[in-house]
C-alpha positions as CSV (number, residue, x, y, z in Angstrom):
1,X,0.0,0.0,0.0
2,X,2.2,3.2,-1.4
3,X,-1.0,5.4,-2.1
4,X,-2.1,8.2,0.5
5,X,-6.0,9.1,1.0
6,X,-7.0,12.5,1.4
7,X,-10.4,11.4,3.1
8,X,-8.5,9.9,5.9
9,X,-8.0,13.6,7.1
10,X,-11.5,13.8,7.8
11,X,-11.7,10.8,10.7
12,X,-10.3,9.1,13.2
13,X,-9.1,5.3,13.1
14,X,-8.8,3.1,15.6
15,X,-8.4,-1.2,15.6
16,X,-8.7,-3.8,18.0
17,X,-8.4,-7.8,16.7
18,X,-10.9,-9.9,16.6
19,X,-9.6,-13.0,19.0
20,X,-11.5,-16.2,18.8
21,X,-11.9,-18.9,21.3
22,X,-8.9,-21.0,20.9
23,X,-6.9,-17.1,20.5
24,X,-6.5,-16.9,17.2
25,X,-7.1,-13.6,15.4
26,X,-9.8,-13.7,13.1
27,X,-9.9,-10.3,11.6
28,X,-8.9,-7.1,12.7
29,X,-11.7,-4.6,13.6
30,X,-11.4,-0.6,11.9
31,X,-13.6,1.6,13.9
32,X,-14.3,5.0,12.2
33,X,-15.1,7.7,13.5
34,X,-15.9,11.2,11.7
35,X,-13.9,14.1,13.0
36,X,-16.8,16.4,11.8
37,X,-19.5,14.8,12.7
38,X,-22.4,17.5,10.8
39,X,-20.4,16.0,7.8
40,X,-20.8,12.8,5.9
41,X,-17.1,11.7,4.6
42,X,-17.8,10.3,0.7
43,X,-18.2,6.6,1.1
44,X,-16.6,5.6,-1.8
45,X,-13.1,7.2,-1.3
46,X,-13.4,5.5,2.6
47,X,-13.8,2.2,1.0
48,X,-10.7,2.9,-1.2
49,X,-8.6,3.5,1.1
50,X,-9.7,0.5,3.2
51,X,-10.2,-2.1,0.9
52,X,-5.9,-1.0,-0.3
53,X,-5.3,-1.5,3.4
54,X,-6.6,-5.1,3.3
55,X,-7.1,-6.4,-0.2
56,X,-7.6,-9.9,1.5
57,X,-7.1,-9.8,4.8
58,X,-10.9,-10.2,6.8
59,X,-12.1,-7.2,8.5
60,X,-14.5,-6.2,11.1
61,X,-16.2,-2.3,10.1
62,X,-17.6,-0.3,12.9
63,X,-18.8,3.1,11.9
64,X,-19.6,5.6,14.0
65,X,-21.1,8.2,12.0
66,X,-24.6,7.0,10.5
67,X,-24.2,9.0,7.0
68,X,-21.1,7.3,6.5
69,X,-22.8,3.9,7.3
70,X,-25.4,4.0,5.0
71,X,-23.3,4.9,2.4
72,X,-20.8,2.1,3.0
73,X,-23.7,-0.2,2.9
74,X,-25.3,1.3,-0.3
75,X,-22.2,0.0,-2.4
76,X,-20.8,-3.1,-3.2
77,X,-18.6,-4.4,-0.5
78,X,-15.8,-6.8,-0.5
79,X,-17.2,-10.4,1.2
80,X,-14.3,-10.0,3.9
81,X,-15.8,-7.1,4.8
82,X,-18.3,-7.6,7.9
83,X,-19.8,-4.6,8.7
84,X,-21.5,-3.7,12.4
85,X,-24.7,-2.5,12.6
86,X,-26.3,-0.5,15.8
87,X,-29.7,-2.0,16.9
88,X,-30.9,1.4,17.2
89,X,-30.7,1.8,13.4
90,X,-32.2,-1.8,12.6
91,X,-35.5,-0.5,12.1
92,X,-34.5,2.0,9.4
93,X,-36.1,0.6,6.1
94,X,-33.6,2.3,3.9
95,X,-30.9,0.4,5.6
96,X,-32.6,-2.3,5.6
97,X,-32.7,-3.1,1.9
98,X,-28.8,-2.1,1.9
99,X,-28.5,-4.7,4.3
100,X,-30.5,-7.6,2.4
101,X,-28.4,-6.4,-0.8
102,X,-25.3,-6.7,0.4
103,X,-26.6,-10.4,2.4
104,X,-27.5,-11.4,-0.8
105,X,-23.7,-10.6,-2.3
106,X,-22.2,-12.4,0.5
107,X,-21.3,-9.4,2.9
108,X,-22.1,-10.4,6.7
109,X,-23.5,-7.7,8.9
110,X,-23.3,-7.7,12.5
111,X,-25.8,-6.7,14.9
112,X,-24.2,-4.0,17.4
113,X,-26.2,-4.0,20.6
114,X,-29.1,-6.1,21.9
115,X,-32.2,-6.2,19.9
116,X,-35.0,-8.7,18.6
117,X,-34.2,-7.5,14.9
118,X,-34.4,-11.0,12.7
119,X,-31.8,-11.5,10.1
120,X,-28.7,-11.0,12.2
121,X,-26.7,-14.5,13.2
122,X,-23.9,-13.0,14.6
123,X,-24.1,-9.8,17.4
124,X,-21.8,-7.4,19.4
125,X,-22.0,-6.6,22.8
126,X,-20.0,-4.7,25.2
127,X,-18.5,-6.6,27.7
128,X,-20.8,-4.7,30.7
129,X,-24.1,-5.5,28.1
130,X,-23.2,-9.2,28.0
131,X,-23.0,-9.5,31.7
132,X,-26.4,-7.7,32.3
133,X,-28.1,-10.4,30.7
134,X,-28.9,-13.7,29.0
135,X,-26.4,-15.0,26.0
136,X,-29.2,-14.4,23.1
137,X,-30.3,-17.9,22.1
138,X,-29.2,-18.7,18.7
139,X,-26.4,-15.8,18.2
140,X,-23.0,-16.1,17.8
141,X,-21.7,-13.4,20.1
142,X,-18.8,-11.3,19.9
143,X,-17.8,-9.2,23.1
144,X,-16.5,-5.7,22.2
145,X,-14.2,-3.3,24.6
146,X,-11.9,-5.7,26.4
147,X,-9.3,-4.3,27.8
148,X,-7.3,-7.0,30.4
149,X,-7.4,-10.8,30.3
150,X,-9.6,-10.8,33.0
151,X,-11.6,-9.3,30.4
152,X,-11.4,-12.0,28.0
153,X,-11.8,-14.5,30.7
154,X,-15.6,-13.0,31.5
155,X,-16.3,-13.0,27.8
156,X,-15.5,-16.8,27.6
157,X,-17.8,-17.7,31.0
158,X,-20.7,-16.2,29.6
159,X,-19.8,-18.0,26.0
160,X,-18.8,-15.1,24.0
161,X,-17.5,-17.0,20.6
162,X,-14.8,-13.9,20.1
163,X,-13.7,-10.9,21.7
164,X,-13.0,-7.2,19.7
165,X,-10.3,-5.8,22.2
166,X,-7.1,-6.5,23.6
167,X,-6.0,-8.7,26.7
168,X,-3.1,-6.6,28.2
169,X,-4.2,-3.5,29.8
170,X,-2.9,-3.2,33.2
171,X,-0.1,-4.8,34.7
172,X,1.1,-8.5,33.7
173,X,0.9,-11.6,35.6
174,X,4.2,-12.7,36.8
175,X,4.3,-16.2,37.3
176,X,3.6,-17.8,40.0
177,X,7.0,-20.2,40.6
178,X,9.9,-20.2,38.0
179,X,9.9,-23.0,35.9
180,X,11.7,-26.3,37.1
181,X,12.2,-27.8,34.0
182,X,14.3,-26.6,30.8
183,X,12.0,-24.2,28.8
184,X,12.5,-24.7,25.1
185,X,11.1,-20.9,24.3
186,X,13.4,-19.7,26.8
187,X,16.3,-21.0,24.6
188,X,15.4,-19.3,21.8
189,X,14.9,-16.1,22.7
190,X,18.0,-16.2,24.5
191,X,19.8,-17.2,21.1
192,X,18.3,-14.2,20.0
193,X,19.3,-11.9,22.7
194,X,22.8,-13.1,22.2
195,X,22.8,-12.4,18.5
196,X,21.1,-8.3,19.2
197,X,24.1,-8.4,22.1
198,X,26.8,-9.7,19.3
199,X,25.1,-7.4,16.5
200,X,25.5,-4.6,18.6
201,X,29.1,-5.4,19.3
202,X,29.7,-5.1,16.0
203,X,31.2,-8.9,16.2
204,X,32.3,-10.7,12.7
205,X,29.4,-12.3,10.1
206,X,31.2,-15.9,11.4
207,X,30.5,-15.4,15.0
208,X,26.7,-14.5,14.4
209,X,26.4,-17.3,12.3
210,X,27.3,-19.9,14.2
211,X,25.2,-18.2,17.3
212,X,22.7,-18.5,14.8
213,X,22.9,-22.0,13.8
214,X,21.8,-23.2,17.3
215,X,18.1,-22.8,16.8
216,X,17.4,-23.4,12.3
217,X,13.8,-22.4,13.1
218,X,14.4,-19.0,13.8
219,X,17.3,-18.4,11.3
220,X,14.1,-19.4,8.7
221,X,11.8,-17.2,10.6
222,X,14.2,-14.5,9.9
223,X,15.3,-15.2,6.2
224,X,11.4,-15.5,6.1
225,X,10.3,-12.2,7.2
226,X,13.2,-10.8,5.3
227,X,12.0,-12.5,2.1
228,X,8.3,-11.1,2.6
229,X,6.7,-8.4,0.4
230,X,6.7,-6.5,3.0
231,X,10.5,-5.6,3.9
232,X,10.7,-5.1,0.0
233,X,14.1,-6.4,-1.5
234,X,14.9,-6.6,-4.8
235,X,16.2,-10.1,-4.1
236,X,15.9,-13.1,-2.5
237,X,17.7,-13.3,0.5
238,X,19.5,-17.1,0.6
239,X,21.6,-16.7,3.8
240,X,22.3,-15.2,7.5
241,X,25.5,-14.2,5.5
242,X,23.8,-12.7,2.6
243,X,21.3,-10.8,4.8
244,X,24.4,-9.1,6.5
245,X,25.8,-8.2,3.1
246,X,22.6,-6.6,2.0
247,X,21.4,-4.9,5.1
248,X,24.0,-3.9,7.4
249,X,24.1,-4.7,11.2
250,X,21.6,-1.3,11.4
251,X,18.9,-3.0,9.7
252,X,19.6,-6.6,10.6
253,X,19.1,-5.2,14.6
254,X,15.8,-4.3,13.6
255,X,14.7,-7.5,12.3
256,X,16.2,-9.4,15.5
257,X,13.5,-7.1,17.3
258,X,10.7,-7.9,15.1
259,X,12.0,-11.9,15.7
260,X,12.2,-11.6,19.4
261,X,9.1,-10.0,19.8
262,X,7.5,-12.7,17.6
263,X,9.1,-15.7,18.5
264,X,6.9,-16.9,21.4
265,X,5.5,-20.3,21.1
266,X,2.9,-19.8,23.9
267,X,-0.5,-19.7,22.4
268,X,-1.9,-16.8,25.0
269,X,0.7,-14.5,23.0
270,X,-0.9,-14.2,20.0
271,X,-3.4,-10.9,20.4
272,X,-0.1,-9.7,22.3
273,X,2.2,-10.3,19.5
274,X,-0.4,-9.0,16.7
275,X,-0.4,-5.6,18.9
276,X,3.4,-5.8,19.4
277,X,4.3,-5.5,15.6
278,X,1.4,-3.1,14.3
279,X,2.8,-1.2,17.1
280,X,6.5,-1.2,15.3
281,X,5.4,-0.6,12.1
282,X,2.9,2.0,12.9
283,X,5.5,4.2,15.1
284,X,8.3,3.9,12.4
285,X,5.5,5.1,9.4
286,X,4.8,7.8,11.7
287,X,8.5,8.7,12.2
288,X,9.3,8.8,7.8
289,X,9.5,12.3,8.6
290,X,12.7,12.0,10.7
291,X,15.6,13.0,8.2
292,X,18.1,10.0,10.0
293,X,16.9,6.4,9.1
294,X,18.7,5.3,12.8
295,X,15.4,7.3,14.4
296,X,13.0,5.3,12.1
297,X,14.5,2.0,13.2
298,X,14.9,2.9,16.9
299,X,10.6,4.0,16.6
300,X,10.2,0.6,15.1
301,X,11.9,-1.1,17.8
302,X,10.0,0.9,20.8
303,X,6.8,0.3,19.4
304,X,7.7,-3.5,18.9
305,X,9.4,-4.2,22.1
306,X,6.3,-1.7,24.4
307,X,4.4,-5.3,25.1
308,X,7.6,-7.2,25.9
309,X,7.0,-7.1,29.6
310,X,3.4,-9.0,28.8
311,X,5.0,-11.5,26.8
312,X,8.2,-12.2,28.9
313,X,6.4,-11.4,32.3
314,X,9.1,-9.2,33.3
315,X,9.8,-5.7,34.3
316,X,11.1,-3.3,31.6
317,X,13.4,-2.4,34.3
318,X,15.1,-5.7,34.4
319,X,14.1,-6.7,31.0
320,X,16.4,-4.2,29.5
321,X,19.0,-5.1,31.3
322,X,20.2,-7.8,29.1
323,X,18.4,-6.9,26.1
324,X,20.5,-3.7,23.9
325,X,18.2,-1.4,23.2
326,X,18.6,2.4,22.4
327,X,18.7,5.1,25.3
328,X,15.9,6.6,23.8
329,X,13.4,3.3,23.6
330,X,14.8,2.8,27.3
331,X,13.4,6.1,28.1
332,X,10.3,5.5,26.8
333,X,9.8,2.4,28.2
334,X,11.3,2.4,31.6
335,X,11.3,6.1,32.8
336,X,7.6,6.5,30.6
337,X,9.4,9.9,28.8
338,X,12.0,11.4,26.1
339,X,11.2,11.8,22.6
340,X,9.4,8.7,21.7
341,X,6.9,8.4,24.3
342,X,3.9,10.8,22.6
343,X,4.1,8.5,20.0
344,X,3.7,5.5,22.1
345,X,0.3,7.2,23.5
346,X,-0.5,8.0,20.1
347,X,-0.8,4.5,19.0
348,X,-1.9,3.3,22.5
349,X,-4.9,5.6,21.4
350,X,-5.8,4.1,18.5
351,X,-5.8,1.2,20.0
352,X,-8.3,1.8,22.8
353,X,-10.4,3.0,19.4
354,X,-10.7,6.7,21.5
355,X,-11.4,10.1,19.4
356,X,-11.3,12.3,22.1
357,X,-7.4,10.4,23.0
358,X,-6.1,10.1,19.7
359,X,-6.9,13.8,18.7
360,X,-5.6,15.1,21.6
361,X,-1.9,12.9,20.9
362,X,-2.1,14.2,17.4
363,X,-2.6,17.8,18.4
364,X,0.4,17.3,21.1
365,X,2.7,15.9,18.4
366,X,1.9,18.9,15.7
367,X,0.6,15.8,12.7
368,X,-2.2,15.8,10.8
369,X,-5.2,13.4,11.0
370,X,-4.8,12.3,6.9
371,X,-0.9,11.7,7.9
372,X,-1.9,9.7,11.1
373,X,-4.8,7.7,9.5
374,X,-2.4,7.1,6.6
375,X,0.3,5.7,8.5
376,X,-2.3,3.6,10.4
377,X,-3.7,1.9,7.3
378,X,0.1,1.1,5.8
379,X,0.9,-0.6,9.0
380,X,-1.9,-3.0,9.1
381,X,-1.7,-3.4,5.9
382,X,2.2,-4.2,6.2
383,X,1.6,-6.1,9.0
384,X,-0.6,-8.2,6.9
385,X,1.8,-9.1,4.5
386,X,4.5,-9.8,7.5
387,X,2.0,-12.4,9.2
């Protein structure tokens, strides 16, 4: 995704995955909000600029602006497209027939909210909605707004079939004992520690290779991410060797991140991880601006490694202690300040899919909506390719 909209500069994005029962993501949810709310945004250009963000990829669309919905519903719509619909609205007949029109090409809509409206298989409730009552008989329920695992836990007692919200708000669990027996994860993200320690060393190609050569699976996983679409080489990457050659110890300290941050094995991770690296890749779109590519990088990794106490169960404070990291991530993410932390609550914003929050980070950091909403949309659309 290269192109820019110009209709992004007229809302406000946020996204949340849609995690399913067993934890796997499912589709990740754009909520849109209007900035101008006495204005409809053209439909059409909206739908551009979303269906280049995820050609493929399935997505969840809740609207906040009921111009804007209508209008989405009135055209064709991609059949990965699901589309949320408030119950308040269900009784519109105009929206209706966009609604059995789009059924009809395969489009699912949602029903947002609790209501005896027929038609609707699938609804969404808020977490405190869900509790208040009965689990509809015959719906598959999605839970909206989680923001803890506790969270997540709730939505599963009362037989929620997904969740629309992340599961690591709040501190983490630390566990309970250490582990008494050898932990094969363990090992590999220490290999990979040892090779960002040896990388930033500046230790010979030979030495990081034969670090490397302990664990094959992740010197695929990195030749593998380094091979996608996404990171954009001319040509195909064959070797830890080669990818040295080609990138420089800068760039290959980058992708280390992305593989530590990636490289859990423990299913509960997953939601974690898919925040982890839309969280890299949107900080470093937002930092293009910086004239020194070293800033981009160092964005990347702070967005990438601001979950890494969830999914190491560790203090940043002793986490980054063996783990090389910049002064200026360390700042961010230990002493919660210096130059990269606005951005951090900018994209911790978008996240919690919260206008009032995310304007007032984009005000405090002098950007423009179109620029932010833009950079939002090329990271999930990267991150897309990436996965």
């Amino acid at each position: 995704m290269n192109s820019t909209h110009a209709v992004l500069g007229q809302l406000a994005l946020g996204y949340a995955p849609l995690v399913t029962r067993p934890l796997d993501i499912e589709a990740t949810r754009v909520t849109v909000f209007a900035l101008r709310p006495e204005a409809t945004p053209a439909a059409a250009d909206v739908l551009a600029a979303l269906t280049d963000a995820f050609p493929a990829k399935a997505v969840v669309l809740n609207v906040a602006h009921e111009g804007l919905l209508k209008g989405l519903l009135a055209a064709p719509l991609p059949r990965h497209f699901r589309v949320e619909v408030p119950a308040f609205l269900v009784g519109d007949a105009e929206l209706a027939t966009q609604i059995q029109a789009r059924a009809a090409e395969g489009v699912v809509t949602l029903l947002k909210g609790r209501s005896e409206a027929p038609g609707f298989k699938q609804i969404v409730l808020d977490l405190p909605d869900l509790a208040s009552g009965p689990t509809p008989a015959g719906k598959t329920v999605l839970v909206s707004g989680a923001r803890s695992a506790g969270d997540f836990q709730q939505a599963w007692d009362k037989g929620a079939a997904g969740v629309l919200g992340w599961p690591f708000h709040g501190e983490f669990e630390a566990p309970a004992t250490p582990p008494t027996t050898k932990d094969p994860q363990a090992a590999d993200l220490q290999v990979i520690v040892e090779l960002m320690s040896r990388v930033d060393q500046g230790e010979d190609v030979e030495r990081l290779e034969q670090t490397l050569k302990r664990d094959p699976s992740l010197a695929f996983k990195l030749l593998r991410y380094m091979n996608s679409a996404a990171f954009g080489l001319s040509v195909e990457v064959s070797s830890f060797r080669h990818a040295i050659m080609l990138l420089g110890y800068a760039r290959l300290r980058r992708w280390l991140a992305l593989l530590l941050a990636t490289a859990s094995k423990e299913h509960a991770m997953r939601p974690v991880m898919f925040a982890a690296l839309r969280r890299g890749l949107l900080m470093e779109d937002l930092a293009k601006s910086m004239a020194e590519a070293e800033l981009r990088d160092e964005m990347f990794i702070c967005g990438l490694f601001s979950l890494l106490d969830h999914m190491l169960r560790q203090p940043f404070e002793k986490l980054l202690q063996s783990i090389p990291v910049p002064e200026r991530v360390r700042q961010a993410l230990v002493d919660q300040n210096g130059p990269y932390k606005p951005y951090l609550d900018l994209v911790q914003a978008i996240e919690n899919e919260s206008v009032f929050d995310t304007r007032s980070a984009i005000d405090a950091l002098m950007l423009s909506p179109e620029e932010v909403n833009n950079a939002v949309l090329r990271a999930l659309h990267k991150a897309g390719q990436l996965e």
